[in-house]
C-alpha positions in Angstrom: 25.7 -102.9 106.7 23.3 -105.1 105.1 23.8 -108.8 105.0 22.1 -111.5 102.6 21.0 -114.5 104.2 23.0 -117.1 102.6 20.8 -120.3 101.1 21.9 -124.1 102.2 23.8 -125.8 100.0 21.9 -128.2 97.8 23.1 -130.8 95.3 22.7 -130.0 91.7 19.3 -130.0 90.2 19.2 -133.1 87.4 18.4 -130.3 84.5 21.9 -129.0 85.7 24.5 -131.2 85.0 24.2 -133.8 82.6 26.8 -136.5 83.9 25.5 -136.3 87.2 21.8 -136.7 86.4 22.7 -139.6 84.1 24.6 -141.4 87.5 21.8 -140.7 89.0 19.4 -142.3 86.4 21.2 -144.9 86.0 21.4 -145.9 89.8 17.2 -145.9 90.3 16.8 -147.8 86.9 19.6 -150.3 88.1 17.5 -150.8 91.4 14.6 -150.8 89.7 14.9 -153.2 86.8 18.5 -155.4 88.2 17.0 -155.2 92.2 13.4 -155.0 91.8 13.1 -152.0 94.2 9.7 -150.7 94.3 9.0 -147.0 92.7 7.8 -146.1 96.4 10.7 -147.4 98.0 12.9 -145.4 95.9 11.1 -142.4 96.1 12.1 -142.4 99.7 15.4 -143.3 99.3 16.5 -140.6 96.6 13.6 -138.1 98.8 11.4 -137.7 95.1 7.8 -137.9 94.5 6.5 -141.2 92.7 6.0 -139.1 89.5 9.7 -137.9 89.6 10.3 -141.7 90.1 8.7 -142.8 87.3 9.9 -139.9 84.6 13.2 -140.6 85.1 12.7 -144.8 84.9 11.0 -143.4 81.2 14.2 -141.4 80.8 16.3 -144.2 81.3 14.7 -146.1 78.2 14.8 -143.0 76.0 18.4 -142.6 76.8 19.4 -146.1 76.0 20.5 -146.7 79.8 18.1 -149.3 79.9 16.7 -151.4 76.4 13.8 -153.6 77.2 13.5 -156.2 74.6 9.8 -158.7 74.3 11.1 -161.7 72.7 8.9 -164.9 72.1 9.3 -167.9 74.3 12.6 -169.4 74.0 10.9 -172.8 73.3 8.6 -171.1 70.5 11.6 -169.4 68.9 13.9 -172.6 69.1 10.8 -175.1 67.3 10.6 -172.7 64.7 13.9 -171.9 64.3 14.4 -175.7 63.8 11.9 -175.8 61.0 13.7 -173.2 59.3 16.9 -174.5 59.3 15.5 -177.9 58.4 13.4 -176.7 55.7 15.5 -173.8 54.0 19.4 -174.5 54.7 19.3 -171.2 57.1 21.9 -171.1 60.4 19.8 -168.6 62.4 16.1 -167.5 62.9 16.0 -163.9 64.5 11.8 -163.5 65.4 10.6 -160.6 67.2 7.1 -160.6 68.4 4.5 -158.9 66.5 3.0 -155.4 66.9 0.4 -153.6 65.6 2.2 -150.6 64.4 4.4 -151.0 61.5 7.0 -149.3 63.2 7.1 -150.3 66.5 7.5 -153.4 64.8 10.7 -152.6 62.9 12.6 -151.1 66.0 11.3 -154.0 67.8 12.8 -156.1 64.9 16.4 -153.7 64.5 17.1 -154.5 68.2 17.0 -158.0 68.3 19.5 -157.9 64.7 21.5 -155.3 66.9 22.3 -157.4 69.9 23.5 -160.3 67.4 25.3 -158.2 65.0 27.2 -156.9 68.2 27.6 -160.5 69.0 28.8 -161.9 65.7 31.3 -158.7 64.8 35.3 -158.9 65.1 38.0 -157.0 65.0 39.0 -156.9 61.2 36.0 -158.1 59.6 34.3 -156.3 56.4 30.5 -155.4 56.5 27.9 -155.0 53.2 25.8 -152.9 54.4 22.7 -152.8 51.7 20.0 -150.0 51.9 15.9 -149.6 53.4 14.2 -148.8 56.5 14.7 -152.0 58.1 18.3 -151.6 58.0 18.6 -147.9 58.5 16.6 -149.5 61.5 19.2 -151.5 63.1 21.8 -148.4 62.7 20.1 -146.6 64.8 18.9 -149.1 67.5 21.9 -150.2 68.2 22.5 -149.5 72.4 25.9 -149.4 74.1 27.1 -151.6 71.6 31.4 -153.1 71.7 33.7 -151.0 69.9 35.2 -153.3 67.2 38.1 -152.1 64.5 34.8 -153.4 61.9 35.1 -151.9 58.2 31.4 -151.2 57.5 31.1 -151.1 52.9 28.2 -149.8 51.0 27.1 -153.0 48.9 24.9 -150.7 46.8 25.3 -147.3 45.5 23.1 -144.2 46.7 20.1 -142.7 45.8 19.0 -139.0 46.3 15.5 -139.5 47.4 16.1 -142.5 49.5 17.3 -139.8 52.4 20.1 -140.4 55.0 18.1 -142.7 57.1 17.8 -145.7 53.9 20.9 -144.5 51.9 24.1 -147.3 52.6 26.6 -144.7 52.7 24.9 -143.1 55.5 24.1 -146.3 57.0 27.4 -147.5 56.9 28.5 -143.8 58.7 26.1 -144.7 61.4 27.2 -148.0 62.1 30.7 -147.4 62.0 30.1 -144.4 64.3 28.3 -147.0 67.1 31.3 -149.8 66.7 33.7 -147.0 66.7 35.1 -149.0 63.2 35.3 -147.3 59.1 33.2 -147.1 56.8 33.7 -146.9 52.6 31.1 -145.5 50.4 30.4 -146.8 47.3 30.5 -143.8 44.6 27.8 -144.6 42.3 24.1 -144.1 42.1 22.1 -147.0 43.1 20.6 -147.5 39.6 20.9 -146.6 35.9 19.0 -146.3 33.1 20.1 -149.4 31.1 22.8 -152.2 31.5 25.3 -150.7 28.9 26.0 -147.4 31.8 26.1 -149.9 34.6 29.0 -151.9 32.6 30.5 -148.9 32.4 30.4 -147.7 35.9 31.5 -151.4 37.3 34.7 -151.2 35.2 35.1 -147.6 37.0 38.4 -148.3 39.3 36.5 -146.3 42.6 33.5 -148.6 42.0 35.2 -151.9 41.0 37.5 -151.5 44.3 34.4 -150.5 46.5 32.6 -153.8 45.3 35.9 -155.6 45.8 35.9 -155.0 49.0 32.5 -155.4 49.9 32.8 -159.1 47.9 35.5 -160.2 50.6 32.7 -159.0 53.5 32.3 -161.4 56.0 28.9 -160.1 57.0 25.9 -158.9 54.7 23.4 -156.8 56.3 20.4 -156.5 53.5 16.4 -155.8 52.9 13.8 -158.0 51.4 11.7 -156.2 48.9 8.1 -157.2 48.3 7.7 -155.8 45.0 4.5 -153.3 46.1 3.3 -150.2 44.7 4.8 -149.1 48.3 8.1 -150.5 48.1 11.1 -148.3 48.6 11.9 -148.7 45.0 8.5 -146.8 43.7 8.8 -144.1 46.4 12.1 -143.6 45.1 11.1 -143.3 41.6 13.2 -146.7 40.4 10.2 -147.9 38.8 6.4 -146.8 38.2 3.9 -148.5 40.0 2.8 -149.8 36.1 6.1 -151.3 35.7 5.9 -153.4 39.5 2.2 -154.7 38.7 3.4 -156.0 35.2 6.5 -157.5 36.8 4.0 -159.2 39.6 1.8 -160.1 36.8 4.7 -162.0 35.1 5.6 -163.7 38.7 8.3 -161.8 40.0 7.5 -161.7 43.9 10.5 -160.0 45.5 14.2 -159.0 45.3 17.2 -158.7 47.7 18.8 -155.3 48.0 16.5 -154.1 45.5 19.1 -156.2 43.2 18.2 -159.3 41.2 14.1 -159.9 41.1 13.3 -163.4 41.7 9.6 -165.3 41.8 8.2 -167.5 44.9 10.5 -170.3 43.6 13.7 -168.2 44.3 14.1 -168.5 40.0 15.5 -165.2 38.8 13.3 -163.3 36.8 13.7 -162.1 33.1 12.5 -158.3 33.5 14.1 -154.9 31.6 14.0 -153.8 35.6 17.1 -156.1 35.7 20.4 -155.4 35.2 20.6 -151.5 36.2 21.6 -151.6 40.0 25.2 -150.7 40.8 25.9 -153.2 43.8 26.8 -156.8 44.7 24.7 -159.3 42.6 22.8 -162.6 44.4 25.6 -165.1 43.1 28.1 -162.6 45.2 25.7 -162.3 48.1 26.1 -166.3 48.5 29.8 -166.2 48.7 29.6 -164.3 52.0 29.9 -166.1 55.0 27.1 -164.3 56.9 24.1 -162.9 54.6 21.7 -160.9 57.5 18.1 -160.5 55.7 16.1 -158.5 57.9 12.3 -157.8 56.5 9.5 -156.6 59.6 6.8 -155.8 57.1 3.9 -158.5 57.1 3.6 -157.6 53.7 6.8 -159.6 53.1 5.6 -162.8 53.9 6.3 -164.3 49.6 9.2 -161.8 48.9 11.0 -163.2 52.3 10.2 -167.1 50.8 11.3 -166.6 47.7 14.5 -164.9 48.9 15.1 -168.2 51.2 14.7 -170.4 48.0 17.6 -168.8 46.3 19.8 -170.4 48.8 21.5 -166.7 50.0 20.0 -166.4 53.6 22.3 -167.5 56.2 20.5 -165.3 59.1 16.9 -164.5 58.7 15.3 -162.0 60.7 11.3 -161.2 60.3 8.4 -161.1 62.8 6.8 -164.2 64.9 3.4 -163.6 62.8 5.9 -163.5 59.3 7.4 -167.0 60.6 4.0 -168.9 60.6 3.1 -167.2 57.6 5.9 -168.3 55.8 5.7 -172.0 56.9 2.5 -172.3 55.8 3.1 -170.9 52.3 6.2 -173.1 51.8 3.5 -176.0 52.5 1.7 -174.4 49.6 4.1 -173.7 47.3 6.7 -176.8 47.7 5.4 -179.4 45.5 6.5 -176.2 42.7 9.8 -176.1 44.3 12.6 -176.8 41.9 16.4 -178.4 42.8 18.7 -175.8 45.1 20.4 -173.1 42.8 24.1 -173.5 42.4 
């Protein structure tokens, strides 16, 4: 009779089973980060090398177990924060520090609005969620964040080339999905070809209810557009890149949403690009409680003041290099400034 020699029995190996390699994870980054237990000291305690050690610390971050955040000095952010609410009317000044890749810097950017969205939510409240990268951004950055019964509305309609990641519908799916809330899509394309269809389609009953509902939001979450030949609105087609120069040419420096262009003064501008988007107008956006402009892009820096001088921004949220820039065009700019829009 032959017999097999019968192997020891080992724990699982971490590729094995995922809950277990997770616990495990978890317990080194905890003692790690929370206990500052060196890399060698826990490579003796869990009987890994240093390089195991350290991949699974990197695994940790990638799996949202542990979300390192830069900020800038508390005192830094508070002085400025300060002079923004002094200066514009604004409640809260969200500033992540700057980075030299333009999207490190909006991830960087998403989690800092993440942690205070998570903060600010409800159980109940209504959500306009507008459309672009930056807030596609904060969608998906969001990290073990509380489960709130949150209604999450599209405050724009769609649009077929801006993709999943930038398209409110899909945002709104995402960020319902994190906060475990609803969302409602607004069923209507983002824009039209002339004002006459988009009177139409706002006296539509699915529309008109949509926008009803996103009216009564107690939180907007919207973009700053800088009017470039590289805005989203170009790369979607919306307008040609002649149309944006001649509309820069005339003074319009920005819009919100991609919905009502303004100039540096915060003035709406008289364009044939206005008028077509299907979505909550600026004169709406000011009767929410909560309007969340997040812009990363140093770019930005005009677009971002003249969205602040149209009186709509209750929560900014921009880089630390955007902050500075923007104070120091305000000085530029204010002795133009006219009375606060009604």
């Amino acid at each position: 009779m032959v017999q097999t020699a019968r192997r020891p029995w080992q724990p699982p190996r971490l590729d094995e089973l995922k809950d277990a390699e997770l616990d495990i994870i978890a317990d080194i980054a905890g003692l790690y980060y929370a206990d500052q237990v060196t890399q060698e000291e826990l490579s003796h305690k869990f009987g890994m090398s240093r390089a195991k050690i350290g991949r699974l610390l990197k695994r940790a971050r990638e799996e949202g177990i542990v979300e390192i955040t830069v900020r800038p000095h508390p005192g830094v952010a508070a002085k400025i924060e300060q002079e923004f609410i002094r200066r514009f009317g604004i409640e809260r000044l969200i500033v992540a520090v700057d980075h030299r890749d333009q999207e490190t810097q909006r991830v960087a950017l998403a989690s800092l609005v993440g942690v205070y969205l998570n903060r600010q939510l409800q159980d109940g409240m209504i959500v306009a969620v507008g459309m672009g990268r930056n807030i596609g951004a904060v969608a998906d950055g969001l990290v073990s964040p509380n489960q709130r019964a949150v209604t999450f509305v599209s405050a724009i309609g769609g649009s077929l080339r801006a993709g999943e990641f930038m398209n409110p519908d899909h945002i709104c799916r995402r960020l319902a999905a994190r906060f475990g809330g609803e969302s409602e899509t607004l069923y209507a394309p983002a824009l039209v070809d002339n004002p006459e269809s988009r009177l139409a389609l706002m006296q539509n009953e699915t529309v008109r209810q949509t926008l009803d509902r996103a009216r009564r939001a107690d939180i907007a979450l919207i973009g700053v557009g800088d009017l470039s030949e590289d805005s989203n609105m170009v790369r979607m087609g919306w307008f040609t890149p002649k149309e944006v120069t001649e509309a820069r040419l005339s003074g319009t420096i920005g819009d919100m949403m991609g919905y009502d262009f303004f100039d540096i003064q915060g003035r709406p501008s008289s364009l044939g690009m206005q008028g077509r988007i299907i979505g909550l107008t600026t004169p709406e956006l000011r009767r929410i409680p909560n309007v969340i402009a997040v812009a990363s892009e140093n770019t930005k820096a005009a677009g971002i003041l003249g969205a602040l001088r149209t009186s709509t921004i209750n929560t900014l949220a921009t880089s630390l290099s955007n902050a500075h820039t923007l104070l120091g065009l305000d000085d530029a700019t204010r002795l133009q400034r006219p009375t606060a829009l009604n």
